[in-house]
DRENBA-355788 format. One record per residue (C-alpha): y, z, x. Coordinates in steps of 0.001 Angstrom, whole numbers, padded with zeros to 6 digits, always signed. Layout:
! DRENBA-355788
YZX
...
***
This chain:
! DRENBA-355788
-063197-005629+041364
-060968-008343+038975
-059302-011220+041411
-056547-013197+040302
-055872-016955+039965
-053203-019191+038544
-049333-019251+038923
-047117-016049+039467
-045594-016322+035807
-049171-016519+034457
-052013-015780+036129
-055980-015322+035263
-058104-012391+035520
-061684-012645+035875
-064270-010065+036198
-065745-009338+039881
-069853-010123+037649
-067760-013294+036416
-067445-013987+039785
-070823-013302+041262
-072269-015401+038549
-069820-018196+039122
-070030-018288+034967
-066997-017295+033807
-067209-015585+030259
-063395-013778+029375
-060772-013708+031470
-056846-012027+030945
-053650-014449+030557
-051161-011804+032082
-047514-011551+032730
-045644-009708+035305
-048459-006937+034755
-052290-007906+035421
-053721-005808+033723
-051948-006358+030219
-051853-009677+028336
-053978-012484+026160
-057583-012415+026392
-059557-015211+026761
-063235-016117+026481
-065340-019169+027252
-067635-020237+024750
-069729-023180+024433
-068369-024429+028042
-064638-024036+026981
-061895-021710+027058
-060455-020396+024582
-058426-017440+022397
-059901-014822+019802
-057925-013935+016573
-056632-010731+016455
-058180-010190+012645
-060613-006720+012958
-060253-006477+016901
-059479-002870+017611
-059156-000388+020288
-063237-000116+020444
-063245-003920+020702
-060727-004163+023495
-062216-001035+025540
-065725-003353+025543
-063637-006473+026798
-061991-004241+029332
-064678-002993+030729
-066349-006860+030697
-063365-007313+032968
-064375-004415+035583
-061666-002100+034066
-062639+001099+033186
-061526+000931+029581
-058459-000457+027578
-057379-000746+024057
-055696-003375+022027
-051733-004304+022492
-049628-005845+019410
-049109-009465+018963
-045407-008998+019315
-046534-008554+023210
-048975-011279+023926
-047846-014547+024391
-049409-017837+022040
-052315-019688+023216
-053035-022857+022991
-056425-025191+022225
-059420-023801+020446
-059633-020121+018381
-062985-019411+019493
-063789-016091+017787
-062767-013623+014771
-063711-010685+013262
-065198-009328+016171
-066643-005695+016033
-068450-003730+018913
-069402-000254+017878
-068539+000353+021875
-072077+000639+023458
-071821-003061+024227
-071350-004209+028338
-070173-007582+026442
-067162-009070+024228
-070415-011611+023206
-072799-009097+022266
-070679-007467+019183
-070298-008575+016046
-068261-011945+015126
-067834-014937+012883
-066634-018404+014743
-065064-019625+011825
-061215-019148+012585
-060332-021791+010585
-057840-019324+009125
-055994-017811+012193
-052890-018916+014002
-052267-018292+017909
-049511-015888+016913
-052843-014074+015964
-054233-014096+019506
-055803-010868+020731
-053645-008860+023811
-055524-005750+025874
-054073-003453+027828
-056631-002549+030866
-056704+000811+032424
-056185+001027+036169
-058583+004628+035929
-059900+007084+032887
-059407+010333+034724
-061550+013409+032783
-060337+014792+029870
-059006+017945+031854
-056843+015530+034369
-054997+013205+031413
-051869+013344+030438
-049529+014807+033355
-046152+014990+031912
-042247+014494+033678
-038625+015069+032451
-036499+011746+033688
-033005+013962+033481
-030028+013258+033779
-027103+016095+035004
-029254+018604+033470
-032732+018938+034680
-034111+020981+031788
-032882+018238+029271
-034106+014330+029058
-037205+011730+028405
-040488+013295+027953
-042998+010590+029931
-046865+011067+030238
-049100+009691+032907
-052252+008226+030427
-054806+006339+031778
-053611+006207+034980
-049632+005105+034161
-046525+006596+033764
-045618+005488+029971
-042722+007020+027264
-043877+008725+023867
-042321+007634+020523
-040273+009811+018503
-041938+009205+015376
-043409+012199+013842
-042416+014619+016875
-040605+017834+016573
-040012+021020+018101
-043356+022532+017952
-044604+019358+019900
-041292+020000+022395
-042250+024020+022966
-046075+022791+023695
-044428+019905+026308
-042101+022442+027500
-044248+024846+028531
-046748+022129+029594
-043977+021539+032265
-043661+025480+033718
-040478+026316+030892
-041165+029120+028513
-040737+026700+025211
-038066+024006+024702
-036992+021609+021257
-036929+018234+020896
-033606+016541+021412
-031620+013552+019349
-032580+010080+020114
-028823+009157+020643
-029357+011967+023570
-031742+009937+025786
-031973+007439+028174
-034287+004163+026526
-037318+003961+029209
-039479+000503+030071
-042903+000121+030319
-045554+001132+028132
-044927+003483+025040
-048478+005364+025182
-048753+007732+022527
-046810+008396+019005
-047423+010831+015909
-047908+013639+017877
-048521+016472+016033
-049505+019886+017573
-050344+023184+016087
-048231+024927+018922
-051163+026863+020498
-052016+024102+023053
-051894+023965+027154
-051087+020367+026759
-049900+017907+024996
-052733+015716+025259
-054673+018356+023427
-052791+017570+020192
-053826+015385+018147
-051917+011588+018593
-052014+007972+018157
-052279+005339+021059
-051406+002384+018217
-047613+002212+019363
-046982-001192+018326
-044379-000453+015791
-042120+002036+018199
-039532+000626+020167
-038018+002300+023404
-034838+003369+021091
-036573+005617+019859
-038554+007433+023391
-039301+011194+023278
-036225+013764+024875
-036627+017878+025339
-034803+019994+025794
-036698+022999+027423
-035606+026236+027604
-034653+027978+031159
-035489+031637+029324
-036531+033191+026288
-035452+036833+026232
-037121+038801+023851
-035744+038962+019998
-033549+041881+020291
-031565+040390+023427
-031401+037147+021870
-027897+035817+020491
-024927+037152+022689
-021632+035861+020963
-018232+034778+022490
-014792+033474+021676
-013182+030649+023156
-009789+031621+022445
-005983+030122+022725
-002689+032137+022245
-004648+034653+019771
-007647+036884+021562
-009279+037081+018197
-009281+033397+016998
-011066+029966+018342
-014484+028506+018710
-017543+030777+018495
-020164+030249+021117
-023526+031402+021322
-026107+032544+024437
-029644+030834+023271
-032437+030435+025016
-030534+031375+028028
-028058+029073+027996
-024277+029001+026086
-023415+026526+023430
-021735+025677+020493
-022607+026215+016514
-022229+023196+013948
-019898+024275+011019
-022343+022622+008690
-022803+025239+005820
-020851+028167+007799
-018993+029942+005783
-016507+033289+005661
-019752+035606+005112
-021406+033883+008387
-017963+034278+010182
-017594+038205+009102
-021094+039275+011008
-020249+036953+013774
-017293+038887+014064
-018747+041997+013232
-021426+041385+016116
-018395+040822+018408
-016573+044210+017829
-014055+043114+014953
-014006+044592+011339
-014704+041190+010096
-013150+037672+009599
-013219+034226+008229
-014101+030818+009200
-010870+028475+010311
-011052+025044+009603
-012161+022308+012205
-009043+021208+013175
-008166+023870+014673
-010600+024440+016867
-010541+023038+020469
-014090+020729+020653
-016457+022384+023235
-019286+020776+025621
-022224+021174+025982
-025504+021788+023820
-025046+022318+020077
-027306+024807+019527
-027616+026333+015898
-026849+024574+012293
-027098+025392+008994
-026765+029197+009446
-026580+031393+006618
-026211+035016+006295
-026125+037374+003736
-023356+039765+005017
-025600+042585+006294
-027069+041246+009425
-025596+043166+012676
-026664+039882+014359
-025601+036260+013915
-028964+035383+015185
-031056+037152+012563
-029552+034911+009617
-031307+031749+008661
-030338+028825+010894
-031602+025511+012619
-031794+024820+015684
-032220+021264+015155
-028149+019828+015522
-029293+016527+016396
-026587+014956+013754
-023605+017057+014408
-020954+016439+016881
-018503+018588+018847
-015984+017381+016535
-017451+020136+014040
-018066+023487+016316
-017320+026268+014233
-014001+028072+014969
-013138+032074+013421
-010153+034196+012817
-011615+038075+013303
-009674+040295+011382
-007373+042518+013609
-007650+045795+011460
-009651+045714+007921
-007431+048057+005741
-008125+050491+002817
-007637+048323-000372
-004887+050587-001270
-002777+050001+001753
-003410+045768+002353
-000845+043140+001081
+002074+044135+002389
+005355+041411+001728
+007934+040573+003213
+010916+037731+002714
+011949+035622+005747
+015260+034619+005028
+018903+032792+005173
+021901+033185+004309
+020687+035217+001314
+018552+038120+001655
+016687+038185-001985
+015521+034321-000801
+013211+032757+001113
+009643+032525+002550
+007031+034971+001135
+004957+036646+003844
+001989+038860+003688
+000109+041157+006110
-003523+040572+005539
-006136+041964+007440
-003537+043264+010334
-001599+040064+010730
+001442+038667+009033
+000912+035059+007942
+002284+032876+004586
+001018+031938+001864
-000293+028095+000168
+002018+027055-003129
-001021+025381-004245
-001100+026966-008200
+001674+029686-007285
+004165+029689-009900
+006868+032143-011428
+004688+034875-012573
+003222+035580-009311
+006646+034935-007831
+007729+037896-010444
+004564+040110-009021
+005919+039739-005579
+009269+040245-005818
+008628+043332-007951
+006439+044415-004987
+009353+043803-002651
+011517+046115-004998
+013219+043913-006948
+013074+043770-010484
+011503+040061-011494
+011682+036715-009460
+010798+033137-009526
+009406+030534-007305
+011663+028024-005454
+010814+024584-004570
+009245+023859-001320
+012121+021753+000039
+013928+025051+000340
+011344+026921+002433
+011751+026564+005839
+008191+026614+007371
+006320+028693+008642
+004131+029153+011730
+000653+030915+012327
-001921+031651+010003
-002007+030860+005800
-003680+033587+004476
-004404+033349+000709
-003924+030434-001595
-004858+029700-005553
-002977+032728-006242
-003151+033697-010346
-001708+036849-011979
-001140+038276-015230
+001984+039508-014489
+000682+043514-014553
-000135+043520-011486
+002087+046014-009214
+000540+044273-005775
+000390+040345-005052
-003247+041039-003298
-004324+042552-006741
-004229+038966-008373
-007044+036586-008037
-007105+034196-004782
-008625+032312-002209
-008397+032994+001271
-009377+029556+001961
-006807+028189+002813
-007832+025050+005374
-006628+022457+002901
-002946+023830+002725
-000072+023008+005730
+003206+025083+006285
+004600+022244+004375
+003753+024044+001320
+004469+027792+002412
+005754+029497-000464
+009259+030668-001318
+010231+033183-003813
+014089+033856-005102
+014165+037250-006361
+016568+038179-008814
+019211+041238-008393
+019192+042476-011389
+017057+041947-014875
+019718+043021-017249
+018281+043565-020919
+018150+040303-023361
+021766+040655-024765
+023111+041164-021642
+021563+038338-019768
+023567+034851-019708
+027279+034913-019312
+029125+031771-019043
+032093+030542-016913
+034418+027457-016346
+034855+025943-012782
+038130+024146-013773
+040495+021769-012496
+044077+020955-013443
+042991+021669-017380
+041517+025194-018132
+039132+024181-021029
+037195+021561-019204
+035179+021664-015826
+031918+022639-014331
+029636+025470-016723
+027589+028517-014344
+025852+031195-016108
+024981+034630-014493
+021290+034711-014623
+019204+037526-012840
+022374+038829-011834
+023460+035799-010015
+025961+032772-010451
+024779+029394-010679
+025190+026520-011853
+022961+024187-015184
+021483+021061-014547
+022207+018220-016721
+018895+016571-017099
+018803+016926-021229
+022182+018679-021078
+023842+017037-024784
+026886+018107-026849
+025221+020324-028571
+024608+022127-025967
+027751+022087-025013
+029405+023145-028461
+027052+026189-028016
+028349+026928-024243
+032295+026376-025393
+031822+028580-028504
+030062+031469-026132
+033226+031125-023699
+035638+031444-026731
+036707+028259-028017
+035965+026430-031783
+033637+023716-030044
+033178+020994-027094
+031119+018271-025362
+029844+017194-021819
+031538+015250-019635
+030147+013002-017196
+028798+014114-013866
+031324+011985-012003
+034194+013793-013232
+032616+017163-012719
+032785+018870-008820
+029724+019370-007589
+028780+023712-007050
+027313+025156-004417
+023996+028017-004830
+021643+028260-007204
+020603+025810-009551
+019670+028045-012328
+018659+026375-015678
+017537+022975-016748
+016668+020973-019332
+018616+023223-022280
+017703+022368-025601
+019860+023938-028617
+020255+023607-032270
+023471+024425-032376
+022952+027771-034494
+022453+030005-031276
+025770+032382-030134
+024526+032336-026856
+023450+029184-024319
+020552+031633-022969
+019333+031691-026278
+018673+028134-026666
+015036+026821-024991
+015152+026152-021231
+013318+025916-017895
+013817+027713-014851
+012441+025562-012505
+015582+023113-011295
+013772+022170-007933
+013899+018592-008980
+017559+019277-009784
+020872+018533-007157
+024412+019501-007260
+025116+016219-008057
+023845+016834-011521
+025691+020011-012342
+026620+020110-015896
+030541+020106-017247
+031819+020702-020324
+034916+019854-022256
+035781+022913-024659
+037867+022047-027409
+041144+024077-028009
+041138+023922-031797
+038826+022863-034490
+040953+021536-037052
+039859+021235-040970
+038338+017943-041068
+041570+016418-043244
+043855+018049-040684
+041745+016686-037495
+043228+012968-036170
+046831+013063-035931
+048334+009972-034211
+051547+008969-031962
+052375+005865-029955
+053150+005993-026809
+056314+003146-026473
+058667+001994-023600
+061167-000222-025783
+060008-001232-029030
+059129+002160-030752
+056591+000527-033220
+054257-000945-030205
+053119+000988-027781
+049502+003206-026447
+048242+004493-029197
+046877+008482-028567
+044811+010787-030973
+045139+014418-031211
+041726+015320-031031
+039935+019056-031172
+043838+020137-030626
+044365+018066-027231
+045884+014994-027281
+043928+011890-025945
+043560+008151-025348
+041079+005927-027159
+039249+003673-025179
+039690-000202-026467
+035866-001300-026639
+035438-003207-030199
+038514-001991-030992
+040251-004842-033397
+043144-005870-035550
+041249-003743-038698
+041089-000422-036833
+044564-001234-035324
+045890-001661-038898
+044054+001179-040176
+046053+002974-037468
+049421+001748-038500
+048993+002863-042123
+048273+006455-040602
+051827+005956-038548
+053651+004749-041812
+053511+000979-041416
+052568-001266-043342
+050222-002668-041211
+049442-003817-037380
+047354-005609-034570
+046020-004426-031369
+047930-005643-028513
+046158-006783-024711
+045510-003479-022802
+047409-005728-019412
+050594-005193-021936
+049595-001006-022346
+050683+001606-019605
+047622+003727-018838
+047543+007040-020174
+046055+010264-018656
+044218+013225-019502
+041171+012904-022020
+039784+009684-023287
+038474+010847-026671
+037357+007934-028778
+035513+004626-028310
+033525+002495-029984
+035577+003000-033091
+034792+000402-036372
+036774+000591-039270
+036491-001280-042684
+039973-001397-043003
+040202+000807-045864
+040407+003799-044609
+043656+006091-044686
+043055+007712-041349
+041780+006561-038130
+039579+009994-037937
+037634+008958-041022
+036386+005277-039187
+033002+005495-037052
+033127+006129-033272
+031924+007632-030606
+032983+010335-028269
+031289+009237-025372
+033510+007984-023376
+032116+008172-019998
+032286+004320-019430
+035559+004057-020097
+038715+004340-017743
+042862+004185-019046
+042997+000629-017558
+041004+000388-021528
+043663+002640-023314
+044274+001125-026729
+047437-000286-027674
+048785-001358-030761
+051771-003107-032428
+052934-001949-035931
+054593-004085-038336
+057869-003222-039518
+057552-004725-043501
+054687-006598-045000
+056969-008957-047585
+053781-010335-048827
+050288-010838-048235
+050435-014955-047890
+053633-014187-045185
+051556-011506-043103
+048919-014125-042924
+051744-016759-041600
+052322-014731-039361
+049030-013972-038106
+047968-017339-038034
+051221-018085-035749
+050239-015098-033738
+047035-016799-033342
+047853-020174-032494
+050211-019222-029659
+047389-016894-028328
+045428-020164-027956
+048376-022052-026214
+049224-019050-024019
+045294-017492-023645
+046735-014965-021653
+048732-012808-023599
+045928-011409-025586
+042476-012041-027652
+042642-011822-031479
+038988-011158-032966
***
């Protein structure tokens, strides 16, 4: 029997012989536990520590028993507090026969250690037989099946470190504790014990009554309590035939929501890691479906509960989800990722699955695309859907071609998306006969697509007529064509006057231009065309290169057109007139242009171009007059920008510009005309006098 001396923080061991003797030869520098802690030994009449260097389990057991303990093995420095004073002994090494520390093997030159080197034992209170160690206990928490796996060695309760354990060491445990076999459980799942961690690297071949019987290591100085031992044991094990019931935690839909399975007797949830729509169809198929898919996470409500199978994969013929390959080892998956499926309401003939349908407004050959796909209606992703498979579908729906129509026109839909990364050729004579994904977890209802199908597909020369949307003039407002067999409108984006020369010679007249969007009224419909490109050869605007895809395109873009009403020979084009009040030879000076008389609009226009106009009129020669002294005009501003050299016989025959879409008639040109021309030196008088009172009086005009 050991008694104790010393304080209660630290107190001294010595051996009941020790005592008898009254020569005191080791002794145990303990904590809050007396039988654990630094050993001590006196030698040469003084006390002192051994270094840790070579002193194993063998050595320690010798010391222990020294100390009246029945054995004991070695503890790690990190749990032995430093000595102080002399390092009495290193290197020590008992082959275990030895009924003294003294009597083994040692050197007492320490000269090399440290007291962070001092030796530690751990003394056992009793050394049952082999047939009595290692009782075992769950310390559980709401579930008594499921917690930390503790053993009673050497007479204490201790935990076991995770290192190296797995579920064969969990079934031997399990069934060590009455269960039929069990698994081992995630270290984030248990409770961190105290005390002693007794044994680690357990490894057992599964055959064993206990799990003392496998093999093990008592050296658990590197384990920490974060990482203790949990089971999970299993309450039955039905045989492999009854194994694997299946249900559906469902919502709104009977045949959609998170798959559950019955293992080991008990329900619980599958990780979607690696599930996929082959796993989904025989879980399905085991459930009494046709088959089915996998739906994405999100959608799935997260379940409680034991996660009971990962990584499952089937290969489509199993009548069982439990006969695929699969772990049962979910430690790292959360209920964030149970698997969720969508079984398949009726699994059709090939022939008779895909059918369409359009959900729509106020026009019935527009709107959503829907299709029935394995017995339920849902929509489809716009994810790589484009205007052939548009034409596919609407050509399914009985129309004769179609196109696709921007999302922002689709009003969403609800339920399921059924297929997505939709590609045809354009043979095709069913939407489902084109390549696709059914995939479609990626894709919201924000992208549902839309298809417009056309009326009618009349042949090439038939397709394209034009019309003007006009105003208070009947040659100039905004252009629709009849496309598909519908009236719409042209976007503008790349809309020029070529373009529009070709549109106003289709509708009839020698020639025209575009006119700004502002003066053009915005349409209503179908945005049917954009970005026209002509040469100017073509006898019909449908002719010319185009896109059909305006969905970037608003009304407020609508293309106009101003069609000429004659074409005049270029030396009959350019006839001018001034427009006076009460001085005939001053006045707003108009063009007839393209057979419509016009305004031009005053930007660089000078005294050259005004004289150049003159000369036209029959004077001899003029100046442009302030456009605060001209009365605005109305109608068409046809010129601008013109530049004349001033030798010119017709105003026509300078450079300018016929875009006029900056301009308003507050800039109408106006010129005055001189009435004779005595001579050259006398115009220039007069100029110059002109000029100087424009600089005494700034605001009657600028002279450039």
């Amino acid at each position: 029997m050991a008694v104790h001396t010393g304080t209660m923080s630290e107190s001294i061991v010595i051996s009941a012989v020790q005592q008898k003797k009254m020569k005191v030869f080791l002794r145990l520098i303990t904590g809050s536990d007396s039988k654990k802690g630094r050993l001590e030994i006196n030698y040469k009449g003084e006390w002192g520590t051994i270094c840790s260097h070579g002193f194993n389990h063998v050595d320690a057991a010798v010391a222990c028993r020294q100390l009246g303990y029945c054995s004991g093995q070695r503890i790690s420095n990190n749990y032995v507090n430093d000595g102080i004073g002399n390092i009495w002994l290193v290197d020590i090494h008992c082959s275990g026969s030895e009924n003294k520390l003294i009597n083994c093997t040692y050197s007492s030159d320490a000269s090399h250690c440290s007291h962070e080197y001092d030796v530690g034992v751990h003394c056992y209170l009793s050394c049952p037989a082999e047939e009595d160690e290692g009782l075992l206990r769950l310390i559980t928490g709401s579930d008594s099946k499921k917690g930390r796996l503790e053993i009673n060695y050497k007479g204490e309760w201790g935990t076991i470190c995770s290192h190296g354990f797995n579920h064969v060491d969990a079934a031997v445990a399990c069934r060590q504790l009455g269960y039929c076999s069990g698994q081992r459980i995630s270290n984030n799942y248990v409770n961190d014990g105290i005390g002693n961690i007794w044994l680690v690297d357990i490894h057992c071949s599964g055959s064993e009554n206990k799990l003392i019987n496998c093999t093990y290591s008592s050296d658990a100085s590197h384990c920490s309590h974060g990482y203790d031992v949990g089971v999970h044991c299993y309450l039955s094990c039905p045989a492999e035939e009854d194994e694997g019931l299946l249900r559906l935690i469902t919502g709104s839909a009977s045949n959609k929501g998170r798959l559950e399975i019955n293992y080991k007797g008990e329900w619980g949830t599958i990780c979607s890691h690696g599930f996929n729509h082959v796993d989904a169809a025989v879980a399905c198929r085991q459930l009494g479906y046709c088959s089915g898919q996998r739906i994405p996470n999100k959608y799935v409500d997260d379940g409680s509960g034991n996660i009971l199978l990962v990584d499952i994969h089937c290969s489509g013929s199993e009548n069982k989800l439990i006969n695929c390959t699969y772990s049962s080892d979910a430690s790292h998956c959360s209920h964030g990722y149970d698997v969720g499926v969508h079984c398949y309401l009726s699994c059709p003939a090939e022939e008779d699955e895909g059918l369409l349908r359009l959900i729509t407004g106020s026009a019935s050959n527009k709107g959503r695309l829907e299709i029935n796909y394995k017995g339920e209606w849902g929509t489809i992703c716009s994810h790589g859907f484009n205007h052939v498979d548009a034409a596919v579908a609407c050509r399914q729906l009985g129309y004769c071609s179609g196109q696709r129509i921007s999302n922002n026109y689709v009003n969403d839909g609800i339920g399921n998306i059924w297929l997505v990364d939709i590609h045809c050729s354009g043979s095709e004579n069913k939407l489902i006969n084109c390549t696709y994904s059914s995939d479609a977890s990626h894709c919201s209802h924000g992208y549902d697509v839309g298809v417009h199908c056309y009326l009618s597909c009349p042949a090439e020369e038939d397709e394209g007529l034009l019309r003007l949307i006009t105003g208070s003039a009947s040659n100039k407002g905004r252009l629709e064509i009849n496309y598909k067999g519908e009236w719409g409108t042209i976007c503008s984006h790349g809309f020029n006057h070529v373009d529009a020369a070709v549109a106003c010679r289709q509708l009839g007249y020698c020639s025209g231009q575009r006119i700004p969007n502002k003066y053009v009224d915005d349409g209503s419909g179908n945005i049917l065309l954009v970005d026209i490109h002509c040469s100017g050869s073509e006898n019909k605007l449908i002719n010319c290169t185009y896109s059909s895809d305006a969905s970037h395109c608003s009304h407020g873009y609508d293309v106009g057109v101003h069609c000429y009403l004659s074409c005049p020979a270029e030396d009959d084009e350019g006839r001018l007139r001034l427009i006076s009040n009460f001085v005939e030879h001053k006045g707003r000076l108009e063009i007839n242009y393209k057979g419509e008389w016009g305004t031009i609009c005053h930007t660089r226009f000078d005294h050259v171009d005004a004289a150049v106009a003159c000369k036209q009129l029959g004077y001899c020669s003029g100046e442009m007059i302030p456009s605060n002294y001209v009365d605005d005009g109305q109608g068409t501003i046809w010129l601008d920008d013109i530049h004349c050299s001033g030798s010119e016989n017709k105003l026509i025959n300078c450079t300018y510009s016929i875009d006029t879409s900056h301009c308003s008639h507050w800039y109408d040109v106006g010129i005055d005309c001189f009435l004779n021309c005595s001579t050259e030196n006398e115009v220039n008088s007069v100029l110059d006098y002109k000029q100087l009172l424009l600089i005494a009086v700034p605001t009657i005009g600028v002279l450039e």
